[in-house]
FIVEX-623578 format. One record per residue: x, z, y of N, C-alpha, C in turn; residue number from 1; residue in one letter. Coordinates in steps of 0.05 Angstrom, whole numbers, plus 5000, padded with zeros to 4 digits. Each point is the difference from the previous one (the first is absolute). Example, Ala and Ser with C-alpha at 12.3 -4.5 7.8 and 13.67 -1.06 7.14 Angstrom:
! residues 2
 n_xx n_zz n_yy ca_xx ca_zz ca_yy c_xx c_zz c_yy lumtor dolum
 5264 5156 4886  4982  5000  5024 5018 5000 5024      1     A
 4993 4986 5021  5016  5001  5024 4985 5014 5022      2     S
This chain:
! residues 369
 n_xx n_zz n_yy ca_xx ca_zz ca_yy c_xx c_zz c_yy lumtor dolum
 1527 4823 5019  4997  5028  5000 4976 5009 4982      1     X
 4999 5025 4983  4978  4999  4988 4987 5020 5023      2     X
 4996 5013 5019  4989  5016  5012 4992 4970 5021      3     X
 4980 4996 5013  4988  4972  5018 4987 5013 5025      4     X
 4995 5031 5002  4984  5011  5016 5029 5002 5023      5     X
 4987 5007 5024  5014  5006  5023 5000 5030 5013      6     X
 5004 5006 5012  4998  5030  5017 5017 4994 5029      7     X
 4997 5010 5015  5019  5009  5022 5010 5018 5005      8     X
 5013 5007 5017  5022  5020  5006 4982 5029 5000      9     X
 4983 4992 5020  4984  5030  5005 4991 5001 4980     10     X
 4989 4992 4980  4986  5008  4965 5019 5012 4999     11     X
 5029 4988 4994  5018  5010  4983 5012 5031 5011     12     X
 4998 4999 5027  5004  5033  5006 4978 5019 4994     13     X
 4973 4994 5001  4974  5006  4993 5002 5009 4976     14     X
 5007 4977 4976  4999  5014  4978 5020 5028 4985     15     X
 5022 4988 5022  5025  5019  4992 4994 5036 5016     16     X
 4987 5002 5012  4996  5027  5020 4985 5013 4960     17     X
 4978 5002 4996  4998  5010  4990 5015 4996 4968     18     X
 5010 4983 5002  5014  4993  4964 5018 5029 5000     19     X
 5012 5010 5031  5022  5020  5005 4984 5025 4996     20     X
 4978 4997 5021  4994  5031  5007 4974 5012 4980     21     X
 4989 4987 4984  4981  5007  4977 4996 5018 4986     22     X
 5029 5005 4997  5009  5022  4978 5023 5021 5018     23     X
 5013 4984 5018  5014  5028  5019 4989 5013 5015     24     X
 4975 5003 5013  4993  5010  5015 4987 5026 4991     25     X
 4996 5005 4967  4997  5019  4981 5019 5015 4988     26     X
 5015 4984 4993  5022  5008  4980 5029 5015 5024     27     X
 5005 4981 5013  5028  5010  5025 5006 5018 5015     28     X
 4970 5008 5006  5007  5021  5022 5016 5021 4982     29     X
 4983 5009 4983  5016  5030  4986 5024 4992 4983     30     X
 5004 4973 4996  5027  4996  4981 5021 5005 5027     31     X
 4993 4980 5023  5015  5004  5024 5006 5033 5007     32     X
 4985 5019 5010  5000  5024  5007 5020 5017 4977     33     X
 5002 4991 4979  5022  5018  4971 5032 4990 5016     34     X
 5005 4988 5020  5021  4993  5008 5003 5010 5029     35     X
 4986 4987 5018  4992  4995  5026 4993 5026 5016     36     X
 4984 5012 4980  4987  5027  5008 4987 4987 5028     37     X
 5007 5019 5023  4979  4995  5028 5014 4970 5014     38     X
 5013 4982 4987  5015  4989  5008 4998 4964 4989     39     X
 4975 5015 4992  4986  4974  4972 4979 4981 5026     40     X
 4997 5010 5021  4988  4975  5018 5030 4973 4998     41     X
 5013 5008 5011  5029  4980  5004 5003 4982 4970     42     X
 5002 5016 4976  5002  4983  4982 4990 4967 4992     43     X
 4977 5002 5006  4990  4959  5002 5020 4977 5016     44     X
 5006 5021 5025  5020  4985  5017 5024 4994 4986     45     X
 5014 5017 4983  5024  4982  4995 4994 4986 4972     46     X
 4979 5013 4989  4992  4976  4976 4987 4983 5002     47     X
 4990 4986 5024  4991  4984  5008 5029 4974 5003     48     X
 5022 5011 5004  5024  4983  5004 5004 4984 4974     49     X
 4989 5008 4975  5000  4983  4980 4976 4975 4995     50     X
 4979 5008 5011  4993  4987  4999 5001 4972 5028     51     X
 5011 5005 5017  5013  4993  5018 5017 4967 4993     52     X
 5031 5014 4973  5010  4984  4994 4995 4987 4984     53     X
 4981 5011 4979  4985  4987  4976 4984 4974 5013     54     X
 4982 5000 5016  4984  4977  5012 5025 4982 5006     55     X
 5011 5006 5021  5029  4977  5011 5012 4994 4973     56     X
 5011 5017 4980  5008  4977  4975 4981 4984 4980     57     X
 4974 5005 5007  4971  4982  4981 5007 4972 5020     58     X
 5003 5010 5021  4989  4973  5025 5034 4991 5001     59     X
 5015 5014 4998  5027  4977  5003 4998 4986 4971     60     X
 4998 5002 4970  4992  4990  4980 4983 4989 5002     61     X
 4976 5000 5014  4984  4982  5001 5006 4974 5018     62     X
 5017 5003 5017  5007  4974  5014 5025 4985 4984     63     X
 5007 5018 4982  5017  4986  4991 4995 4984 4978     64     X
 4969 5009 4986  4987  4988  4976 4966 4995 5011     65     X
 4992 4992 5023  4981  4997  5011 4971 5001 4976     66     X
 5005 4985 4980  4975  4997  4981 5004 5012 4976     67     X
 5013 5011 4996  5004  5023  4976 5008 5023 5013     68     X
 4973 5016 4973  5004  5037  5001 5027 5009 4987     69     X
 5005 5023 4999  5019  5017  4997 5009 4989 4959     70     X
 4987 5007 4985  5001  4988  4981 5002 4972 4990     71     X
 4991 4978 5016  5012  4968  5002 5033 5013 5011     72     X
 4999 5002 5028  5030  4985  5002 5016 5025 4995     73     X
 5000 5024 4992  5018  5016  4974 5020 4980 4984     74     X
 4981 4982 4988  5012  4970  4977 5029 4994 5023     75     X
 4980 4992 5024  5014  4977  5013 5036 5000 5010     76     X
 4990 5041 5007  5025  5016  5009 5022 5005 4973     77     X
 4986 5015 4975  5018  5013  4986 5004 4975 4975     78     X
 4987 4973 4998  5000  4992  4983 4975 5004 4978     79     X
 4999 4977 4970  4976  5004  4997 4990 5033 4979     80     X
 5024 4995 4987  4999  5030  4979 5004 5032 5023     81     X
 5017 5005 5015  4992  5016  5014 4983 5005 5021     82     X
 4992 4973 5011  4978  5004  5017 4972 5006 4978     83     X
 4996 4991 4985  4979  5013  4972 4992 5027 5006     84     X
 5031 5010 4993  5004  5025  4998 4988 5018 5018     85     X
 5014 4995 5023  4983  5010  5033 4970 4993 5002     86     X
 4988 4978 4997  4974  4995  4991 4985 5017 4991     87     X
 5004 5002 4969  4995  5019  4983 4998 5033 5006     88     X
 5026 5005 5018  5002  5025  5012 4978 5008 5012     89     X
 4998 4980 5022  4982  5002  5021 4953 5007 4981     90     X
 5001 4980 4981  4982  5005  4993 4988 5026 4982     91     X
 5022 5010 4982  5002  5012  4985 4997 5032 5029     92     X
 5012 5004 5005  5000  5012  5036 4973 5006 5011     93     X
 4985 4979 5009  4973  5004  5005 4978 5008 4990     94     X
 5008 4990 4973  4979  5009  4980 4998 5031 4994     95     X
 5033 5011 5002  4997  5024  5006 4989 5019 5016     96     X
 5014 4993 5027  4987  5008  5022 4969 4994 5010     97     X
 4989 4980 4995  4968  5001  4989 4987 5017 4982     98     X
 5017 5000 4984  4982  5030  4987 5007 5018 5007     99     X
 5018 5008 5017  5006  5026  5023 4983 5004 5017    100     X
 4991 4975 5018  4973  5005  5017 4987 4999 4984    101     X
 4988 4993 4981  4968  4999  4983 5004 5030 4985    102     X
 5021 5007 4992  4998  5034  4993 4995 5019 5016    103     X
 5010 4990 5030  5000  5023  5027 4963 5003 4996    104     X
 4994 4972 5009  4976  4999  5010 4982 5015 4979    105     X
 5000 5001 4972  4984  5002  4972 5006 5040 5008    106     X
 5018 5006 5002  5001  5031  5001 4990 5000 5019    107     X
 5003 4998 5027  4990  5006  5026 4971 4998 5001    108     X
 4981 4972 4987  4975  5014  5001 4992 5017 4978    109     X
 5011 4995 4971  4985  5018  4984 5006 5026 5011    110     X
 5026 5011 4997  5009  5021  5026 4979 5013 5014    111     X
 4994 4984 5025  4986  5015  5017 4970 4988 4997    112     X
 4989 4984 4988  4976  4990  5005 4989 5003 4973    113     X
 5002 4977 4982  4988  4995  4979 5016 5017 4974    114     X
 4992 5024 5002  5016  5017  4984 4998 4996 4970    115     X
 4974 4989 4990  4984  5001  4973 5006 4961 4992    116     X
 5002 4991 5015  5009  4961  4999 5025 4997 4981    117     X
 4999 4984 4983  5026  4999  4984 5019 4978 5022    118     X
 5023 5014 4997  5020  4985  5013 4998 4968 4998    119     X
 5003 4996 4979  4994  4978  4994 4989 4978 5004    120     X
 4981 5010 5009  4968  4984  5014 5006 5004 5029    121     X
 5014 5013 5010  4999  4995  5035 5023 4985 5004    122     X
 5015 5000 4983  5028  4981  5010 4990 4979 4986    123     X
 4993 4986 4980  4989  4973  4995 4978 4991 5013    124     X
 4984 5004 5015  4974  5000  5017 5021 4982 5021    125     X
 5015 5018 5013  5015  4999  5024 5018 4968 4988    126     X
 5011 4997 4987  5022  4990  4989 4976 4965 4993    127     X
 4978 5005 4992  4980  4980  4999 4995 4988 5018    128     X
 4998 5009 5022  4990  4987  5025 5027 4989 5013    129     X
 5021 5014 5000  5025  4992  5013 5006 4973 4986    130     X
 5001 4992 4976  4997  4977  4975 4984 4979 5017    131     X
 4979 5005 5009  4982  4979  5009 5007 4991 5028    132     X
 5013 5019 5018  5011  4994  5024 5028 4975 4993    133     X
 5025 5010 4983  5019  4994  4997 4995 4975 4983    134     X
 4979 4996 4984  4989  4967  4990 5000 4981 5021    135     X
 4983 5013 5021  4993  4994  5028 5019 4981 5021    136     X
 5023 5013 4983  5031  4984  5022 5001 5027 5022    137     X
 5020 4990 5009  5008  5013  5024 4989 5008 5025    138     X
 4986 4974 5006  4982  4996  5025 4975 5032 4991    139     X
 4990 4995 4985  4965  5023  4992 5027 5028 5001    140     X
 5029 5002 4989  5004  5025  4999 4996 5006 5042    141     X
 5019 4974 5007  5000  5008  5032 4984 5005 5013    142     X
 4971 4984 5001  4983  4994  5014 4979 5028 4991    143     X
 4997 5019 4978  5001  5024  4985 5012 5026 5018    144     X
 5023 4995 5004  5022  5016  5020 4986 5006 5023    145     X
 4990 4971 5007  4989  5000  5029 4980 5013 5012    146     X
 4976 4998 4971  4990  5022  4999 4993 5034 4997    147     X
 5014 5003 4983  5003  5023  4992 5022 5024 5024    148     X
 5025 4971 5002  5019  5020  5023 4989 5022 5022    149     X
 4978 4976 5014  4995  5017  5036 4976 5026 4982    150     X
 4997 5000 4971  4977  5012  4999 5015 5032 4995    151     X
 5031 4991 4981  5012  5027  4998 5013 5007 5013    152     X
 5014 4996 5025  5009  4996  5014 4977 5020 5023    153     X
 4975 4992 5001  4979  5011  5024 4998 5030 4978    154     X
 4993 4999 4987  4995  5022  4979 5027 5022 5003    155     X
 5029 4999 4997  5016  5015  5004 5006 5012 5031    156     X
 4994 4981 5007  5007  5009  5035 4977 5007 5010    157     X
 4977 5010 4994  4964  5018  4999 5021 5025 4984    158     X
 5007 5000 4980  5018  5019  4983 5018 5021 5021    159     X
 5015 4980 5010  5022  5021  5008 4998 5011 5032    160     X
 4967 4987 5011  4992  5007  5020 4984 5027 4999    161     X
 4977 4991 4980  4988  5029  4999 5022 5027 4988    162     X
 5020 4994 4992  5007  5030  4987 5023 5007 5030    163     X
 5004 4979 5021  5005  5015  5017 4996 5030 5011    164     X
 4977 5016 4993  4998  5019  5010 5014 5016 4995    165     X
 5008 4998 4968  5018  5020  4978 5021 4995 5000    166     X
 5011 4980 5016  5029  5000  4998 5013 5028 5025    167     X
 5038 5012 4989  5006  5015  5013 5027 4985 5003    168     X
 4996 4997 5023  5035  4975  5005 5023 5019 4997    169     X
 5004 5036 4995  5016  5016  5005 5014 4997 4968    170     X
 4986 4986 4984  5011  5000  4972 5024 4974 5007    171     X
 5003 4997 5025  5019  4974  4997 5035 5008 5001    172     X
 4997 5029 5006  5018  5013  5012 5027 5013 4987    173     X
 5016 5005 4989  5017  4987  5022 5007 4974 4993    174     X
 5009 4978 5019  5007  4985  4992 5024 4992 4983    175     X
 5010 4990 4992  5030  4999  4991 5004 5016 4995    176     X
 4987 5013 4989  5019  5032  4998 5021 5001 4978    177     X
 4996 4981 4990  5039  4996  4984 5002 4977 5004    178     X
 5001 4980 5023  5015  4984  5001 4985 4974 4991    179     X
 5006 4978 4997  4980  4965  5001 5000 4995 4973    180     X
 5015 5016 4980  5002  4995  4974 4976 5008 4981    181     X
 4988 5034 5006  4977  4986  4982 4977 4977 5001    182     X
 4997 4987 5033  4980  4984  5002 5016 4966 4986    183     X
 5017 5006 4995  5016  4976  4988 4993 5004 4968    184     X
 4999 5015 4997  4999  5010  4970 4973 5009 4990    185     X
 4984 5002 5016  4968  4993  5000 4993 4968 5001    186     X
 5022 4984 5013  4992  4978  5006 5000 4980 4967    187     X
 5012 5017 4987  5012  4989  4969 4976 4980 4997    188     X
 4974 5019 4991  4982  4992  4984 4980 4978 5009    189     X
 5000 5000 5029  4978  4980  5011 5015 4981 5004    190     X
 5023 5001 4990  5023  4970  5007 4987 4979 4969    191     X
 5009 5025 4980  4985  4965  4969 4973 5000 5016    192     X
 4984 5009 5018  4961  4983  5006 5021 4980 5028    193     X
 5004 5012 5012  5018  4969  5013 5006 4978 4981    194     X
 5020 5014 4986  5006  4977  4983 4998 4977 4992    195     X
 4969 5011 4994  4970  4976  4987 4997 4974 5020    196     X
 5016 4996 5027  4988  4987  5017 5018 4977 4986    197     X
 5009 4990 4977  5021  4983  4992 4975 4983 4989    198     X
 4982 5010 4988  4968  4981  4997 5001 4974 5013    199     X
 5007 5008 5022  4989  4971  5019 5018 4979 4992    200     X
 5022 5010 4985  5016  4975  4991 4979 4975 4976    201     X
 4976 5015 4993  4986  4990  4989 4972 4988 5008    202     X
 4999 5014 5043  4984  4986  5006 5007 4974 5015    203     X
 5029 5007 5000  5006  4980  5037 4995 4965 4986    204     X
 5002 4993 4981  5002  4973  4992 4971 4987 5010    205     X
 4983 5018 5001  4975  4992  4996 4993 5002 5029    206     X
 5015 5015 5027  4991  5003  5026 4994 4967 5005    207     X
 4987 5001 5020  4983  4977  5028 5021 4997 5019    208     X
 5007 5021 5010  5018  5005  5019 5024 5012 4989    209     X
 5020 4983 4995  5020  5017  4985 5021 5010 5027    210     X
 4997 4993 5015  5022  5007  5025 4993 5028 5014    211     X
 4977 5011 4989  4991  5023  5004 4997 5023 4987    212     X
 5019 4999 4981  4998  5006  4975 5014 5024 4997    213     X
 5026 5001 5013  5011  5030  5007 4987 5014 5019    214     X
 4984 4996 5022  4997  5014  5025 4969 5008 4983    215     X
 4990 4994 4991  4969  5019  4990 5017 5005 4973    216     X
 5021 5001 4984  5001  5019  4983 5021 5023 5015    217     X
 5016 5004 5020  5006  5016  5014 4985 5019 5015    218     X
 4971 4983 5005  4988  5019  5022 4978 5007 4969    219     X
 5000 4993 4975  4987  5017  4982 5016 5026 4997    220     X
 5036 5000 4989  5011  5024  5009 4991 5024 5013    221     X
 5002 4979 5025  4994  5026  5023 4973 5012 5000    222     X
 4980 4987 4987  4962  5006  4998 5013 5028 4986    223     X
 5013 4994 4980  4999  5017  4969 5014 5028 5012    224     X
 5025 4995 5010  5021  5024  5015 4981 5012 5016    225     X
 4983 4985 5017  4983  5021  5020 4978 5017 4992    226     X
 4996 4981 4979  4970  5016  4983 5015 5022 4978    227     X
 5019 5003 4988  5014  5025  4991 5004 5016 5016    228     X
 5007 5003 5019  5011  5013  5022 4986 5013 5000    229     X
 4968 4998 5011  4972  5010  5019 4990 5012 4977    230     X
 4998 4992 4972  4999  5017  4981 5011 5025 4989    231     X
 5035 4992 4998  5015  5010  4993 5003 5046 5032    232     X
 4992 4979 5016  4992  5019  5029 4983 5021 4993    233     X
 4974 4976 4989  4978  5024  4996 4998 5030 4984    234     X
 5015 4980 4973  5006  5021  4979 5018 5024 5013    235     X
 5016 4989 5011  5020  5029  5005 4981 5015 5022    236     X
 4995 4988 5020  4971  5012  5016 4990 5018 4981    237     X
 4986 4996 4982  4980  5014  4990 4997 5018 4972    238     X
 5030 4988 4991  5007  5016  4979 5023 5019 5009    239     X
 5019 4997 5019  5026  5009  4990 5017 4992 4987    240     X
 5012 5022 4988  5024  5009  4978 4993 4986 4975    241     X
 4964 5014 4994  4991  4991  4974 4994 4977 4989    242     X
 5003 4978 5030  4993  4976  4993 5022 4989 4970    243     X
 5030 4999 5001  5004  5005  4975 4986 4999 4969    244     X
 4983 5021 4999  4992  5011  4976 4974 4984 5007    245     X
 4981 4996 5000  4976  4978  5005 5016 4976 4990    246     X
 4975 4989 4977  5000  4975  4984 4988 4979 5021    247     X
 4983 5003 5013  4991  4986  5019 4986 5011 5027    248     X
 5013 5000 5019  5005  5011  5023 4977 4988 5017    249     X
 4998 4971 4997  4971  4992  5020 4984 4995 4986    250     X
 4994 5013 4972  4979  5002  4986 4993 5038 5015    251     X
 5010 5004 4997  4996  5033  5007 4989 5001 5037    252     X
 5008 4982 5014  5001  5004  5032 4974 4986 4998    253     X
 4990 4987 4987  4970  4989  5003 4980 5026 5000    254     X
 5008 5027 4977  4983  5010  5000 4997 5027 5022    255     X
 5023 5003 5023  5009  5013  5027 4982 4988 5014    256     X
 4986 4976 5001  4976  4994  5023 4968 5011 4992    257     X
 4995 5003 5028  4974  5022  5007 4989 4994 5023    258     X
 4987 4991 4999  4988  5001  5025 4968 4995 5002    259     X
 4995 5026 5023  4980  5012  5004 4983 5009 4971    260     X
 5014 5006 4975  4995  5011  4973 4982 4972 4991    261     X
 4998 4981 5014  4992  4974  4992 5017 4981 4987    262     X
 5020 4989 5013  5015  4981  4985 5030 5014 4983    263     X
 4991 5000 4977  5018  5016  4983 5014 4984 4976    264     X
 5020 5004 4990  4998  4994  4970 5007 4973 4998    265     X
 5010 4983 5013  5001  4969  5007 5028 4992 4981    266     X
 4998 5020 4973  5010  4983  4983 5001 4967 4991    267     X
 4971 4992 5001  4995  4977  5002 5023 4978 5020    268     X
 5001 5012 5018  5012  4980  5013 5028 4995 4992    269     X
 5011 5024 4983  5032  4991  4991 4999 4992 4978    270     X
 4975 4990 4979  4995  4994  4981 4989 4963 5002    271     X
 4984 5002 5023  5002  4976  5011 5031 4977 5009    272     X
 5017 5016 5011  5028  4993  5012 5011 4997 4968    273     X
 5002 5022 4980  5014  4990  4978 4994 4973 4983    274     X
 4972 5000 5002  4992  4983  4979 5005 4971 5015    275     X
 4991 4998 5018  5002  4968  5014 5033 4989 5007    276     X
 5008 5026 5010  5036  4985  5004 5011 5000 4966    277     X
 4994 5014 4986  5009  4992  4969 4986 4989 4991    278     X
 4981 4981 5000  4994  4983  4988 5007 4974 5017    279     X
 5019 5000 5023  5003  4975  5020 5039 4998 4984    280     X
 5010 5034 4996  5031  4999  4990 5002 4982 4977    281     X
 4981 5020 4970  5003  4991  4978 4986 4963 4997    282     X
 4993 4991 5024  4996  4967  4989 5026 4988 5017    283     X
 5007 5016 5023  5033  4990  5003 5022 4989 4972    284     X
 4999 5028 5001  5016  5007  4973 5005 4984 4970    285     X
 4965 5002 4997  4976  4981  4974 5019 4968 5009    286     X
 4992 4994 5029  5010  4971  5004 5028 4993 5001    287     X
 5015 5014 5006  5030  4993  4989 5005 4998 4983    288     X
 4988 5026 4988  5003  4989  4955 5001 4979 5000    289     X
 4975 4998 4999  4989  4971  4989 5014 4975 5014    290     X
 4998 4995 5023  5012  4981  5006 5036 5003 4989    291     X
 5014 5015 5004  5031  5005  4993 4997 4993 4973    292     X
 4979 5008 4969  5007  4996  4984 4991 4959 4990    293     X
 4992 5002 5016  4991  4967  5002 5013 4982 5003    294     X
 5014 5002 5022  5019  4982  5004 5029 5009 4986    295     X
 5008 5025 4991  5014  5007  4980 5003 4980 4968    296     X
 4971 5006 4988  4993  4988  4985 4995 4966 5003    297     X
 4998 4987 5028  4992  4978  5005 4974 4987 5000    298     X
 4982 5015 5001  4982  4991  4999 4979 4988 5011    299     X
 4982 4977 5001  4985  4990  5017 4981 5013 5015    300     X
 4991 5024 4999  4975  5015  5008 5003 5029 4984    301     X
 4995 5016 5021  5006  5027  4994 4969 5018 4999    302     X
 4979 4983 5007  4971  5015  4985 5002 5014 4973    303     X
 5010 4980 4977  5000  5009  4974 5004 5019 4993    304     X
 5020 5012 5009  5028  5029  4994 4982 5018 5013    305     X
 4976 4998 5022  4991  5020  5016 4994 5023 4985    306     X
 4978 5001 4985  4982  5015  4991 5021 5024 4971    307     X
 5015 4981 4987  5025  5010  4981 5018 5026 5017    308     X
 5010 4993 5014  5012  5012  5024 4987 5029 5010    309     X
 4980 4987 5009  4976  5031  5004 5001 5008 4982    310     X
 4995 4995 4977  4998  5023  4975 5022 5017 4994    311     X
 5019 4982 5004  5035  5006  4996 5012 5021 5024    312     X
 4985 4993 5020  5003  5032  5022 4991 5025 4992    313     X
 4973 4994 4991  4980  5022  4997 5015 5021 4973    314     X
 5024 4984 4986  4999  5016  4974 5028 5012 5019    315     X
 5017 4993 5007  5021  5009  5025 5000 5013 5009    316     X
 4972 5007 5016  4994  5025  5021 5012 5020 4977    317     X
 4975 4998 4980  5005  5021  4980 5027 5007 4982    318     X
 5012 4984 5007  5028  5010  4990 5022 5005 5026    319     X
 4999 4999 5019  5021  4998  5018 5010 5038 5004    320     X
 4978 5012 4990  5005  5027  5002 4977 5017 4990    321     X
 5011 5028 4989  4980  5015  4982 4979 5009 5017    322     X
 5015 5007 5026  4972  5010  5020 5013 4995 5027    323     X
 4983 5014 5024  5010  4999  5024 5018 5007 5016    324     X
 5001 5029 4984  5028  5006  5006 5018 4993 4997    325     X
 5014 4996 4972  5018  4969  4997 5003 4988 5010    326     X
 4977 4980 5015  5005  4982  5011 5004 5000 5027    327     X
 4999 5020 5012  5010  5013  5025 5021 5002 5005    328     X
 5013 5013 4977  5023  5018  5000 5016 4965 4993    329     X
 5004 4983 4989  5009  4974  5002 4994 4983 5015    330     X
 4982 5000 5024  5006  4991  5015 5007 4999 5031    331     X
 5002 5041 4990  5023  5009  5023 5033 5013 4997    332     X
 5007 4986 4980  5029  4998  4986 5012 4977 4988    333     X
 4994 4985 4980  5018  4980  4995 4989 4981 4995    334     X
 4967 4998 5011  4989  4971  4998 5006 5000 5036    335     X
 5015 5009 5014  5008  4988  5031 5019 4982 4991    336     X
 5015 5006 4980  5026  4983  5000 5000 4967 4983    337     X
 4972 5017 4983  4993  4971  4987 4990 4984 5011    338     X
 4975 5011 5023  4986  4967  5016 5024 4996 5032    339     X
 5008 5014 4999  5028  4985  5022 5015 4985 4987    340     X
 5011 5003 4978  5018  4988  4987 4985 4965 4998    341     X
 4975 4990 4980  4987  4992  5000 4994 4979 5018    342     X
 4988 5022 5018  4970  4987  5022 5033 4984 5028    343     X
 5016 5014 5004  5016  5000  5022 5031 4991 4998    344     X
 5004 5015 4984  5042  4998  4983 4992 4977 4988    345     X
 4993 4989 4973  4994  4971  5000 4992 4977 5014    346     X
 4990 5008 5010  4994  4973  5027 5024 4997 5022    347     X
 5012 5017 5000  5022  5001  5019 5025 4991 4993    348     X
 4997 5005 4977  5024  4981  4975 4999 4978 4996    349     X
 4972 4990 5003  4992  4974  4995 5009 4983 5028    350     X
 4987 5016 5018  5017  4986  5028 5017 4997 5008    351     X
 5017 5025 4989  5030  4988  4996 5007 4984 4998    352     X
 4998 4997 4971  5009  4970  4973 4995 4978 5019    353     X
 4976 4998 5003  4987  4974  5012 5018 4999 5033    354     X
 5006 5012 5010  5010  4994  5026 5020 4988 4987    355     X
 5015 5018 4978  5034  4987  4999 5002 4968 4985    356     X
 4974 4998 4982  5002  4981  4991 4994 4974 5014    357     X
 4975 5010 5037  5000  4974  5014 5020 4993 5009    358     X
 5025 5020 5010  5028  4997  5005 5020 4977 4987    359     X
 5002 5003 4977  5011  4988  4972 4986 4982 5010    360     X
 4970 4991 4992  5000  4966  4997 4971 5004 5024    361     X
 5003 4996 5017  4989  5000  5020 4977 4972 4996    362     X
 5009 4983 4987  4975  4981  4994 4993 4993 4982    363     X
 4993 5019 4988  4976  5003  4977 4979 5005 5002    364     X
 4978 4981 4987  4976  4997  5006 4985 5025 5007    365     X
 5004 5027 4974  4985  5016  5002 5015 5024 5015    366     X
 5014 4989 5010  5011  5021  5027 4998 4996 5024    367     X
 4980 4978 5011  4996  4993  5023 4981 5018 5010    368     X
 4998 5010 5034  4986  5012  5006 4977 4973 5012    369     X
């Protein structure tokens, strides 16, 4: 294997909580609410069901190819020219969607913080250090996770405690009021951040404990579904109707806390939550590249490609879209269909093939579970 580092199960759900919620916990609520309206708490719940089946087909492929990621046994399933192909897909894919988070994050602080900072310089800064983690192996991204997790994680739930006072639960009202379909149809968009949980097909080779390997990426699911939820709650709590129209909804609910005209303004702390869970996603992300295009390419050691790669994101961000809005507006319309298709509909195809093909010749080497 060229990856030698190890992780366990709990890393691997550890790292995956925020790989998901980094960038949804900003971006979803108001893409959710354009559908959902008061009805946008429910939505995580049924898009949580993708990510649900997405883990069970990483982990049934993974028992079926125990030591190869998603890009090795692609070859093994479709053969060697179209498994390439799928390979290729898959990398070509991330590299995208990496510069989707490295663009979110690059507007979001120049955006709201560093107004006068060239774009430029805050997403390569960010993109620098993720480089040095993802050199690191797997283990420094996990053991990284471990850190940073309980820190954003304490930081959001301080968040959605203090603005308790401002929430009005009457904005929840009515319920259903047309019926389970718009919360299905709110559920669209947080189904591609489900999606993403197909990653682990890139961590499971490398678990300690591989027999534990579905039950902490299931109960990562459920971290992610519950922590949308309590978010997804607040916003309608505290915005309403308008939550909708708000670019960032718990960037805005940070600045609803007051108390005693002392503790105010605790922007910081959602700036804190962005920056540490996106810099734990984009070395997810960073490390599938690299590892997927490695063993794609075949190669002995995937250090080399590291630093190439970062550069190769950084110019990505900047092209994946002219501005924010754009990139909003795509990835609450027909980039849902692209990372399901992708992240979920491919892998499911693949499990197909591969079931029918252990059928056919049931003893073949590389179809043994």
């Amino acid at each position: 294997m060229i990856e030698r580092g190890r992780i366990s199960s709990l890393q691997m759900a550890i790292m995956m909580y925020p790989t998901i919620l980094a960038t949804a916990i900003l971006l979803v609520p108001a893409i959710t609410a354009k559908h959902a309206k008061q009805d946008m708490w429910l939505s995580p719940v049924w898009a949580s069901l993708i990510g649900f089946l997405t883990v069970y087909i990483a982990y049934r492929l993974h028992k079926l190819y125990p030591k190869e990621s998603i890009v090795e046994y692609s070859e093994l399933i479709l053969g060697r020219i179209f498994g390439k192909i799928i390979g290729l897909v898959y990398i070509l894919f991330y590299l995208h969607v990496n510069g989707i988070v490295i663009r979110e994050y690059g507007e979001f602080v120049v955006g709201t913080f560093l107004h006068h900072t060239p774009m430029f310089a805050v997403a390569g800064i960010l993109v620098l250090v993720c480089a040095f983690a993802v050199r690191g192996g797997v283990e420094v991204i996990a053991r990284s996770a471990e850190i940073c997790v309980p820190i954003v994680f304490f930081l959001l739930l301080l968040l959605l405690i203090l603005v308790i006072p401002d929430l009005d639960p009457k904005n929840m009202f009515p319920i259903f009021e047309y019926g389970m379909m718009p919360s299905f149809m709110g559920s669209a968009v947080p189904q591609s951040w489900f999606s993403e949980f197909i990653l682990i097909a890139f961590l499971l080779p490398y678990l300690t404990d591989k027999a534990k390997g579905k039950k902490w990426g299931m109960l990562s699911v459920s971290a992610v579904m519950l922590t949308m939820v309590m978010t997804n709650i607040h916003a309608l709590f505290l915005f309403g109707e308008i939550t909708a129209s708000l670019t960032y909804p718990i960037m805005l609910a940070s600045r609803y806390i007051s108390l005693a005209d002392f503790l105010e303004h605790l922007e910081s702390i959602v700036m804190a939550i962005w920056v540490t869970g996106t810099f734990i996603k984009i070395s997810v992300f960073y490390y599938a590249i690299v590892l997927g295009t490695s063993q794609w390419l075949k190669l002995s050691d995937y250090r080399p490609i590291v630093f190439p790669i970062g550069f190769l994101l950084v110019i990505i961000s900047f092209w994946v879209a002219p501005n924010l809005q754009e990139l909003t507006h795509f990835l609450g319309t027909s980039g849902v269909f692209y990372f399901l298709s992708v992240q979920t509909g491919i892998p499911m195809l693949l499990l197909i093939i591969a079931g029918i093909r252990k059928k056919i010749h049931p003893n073949k080497e590389e179809l043994k579970t």
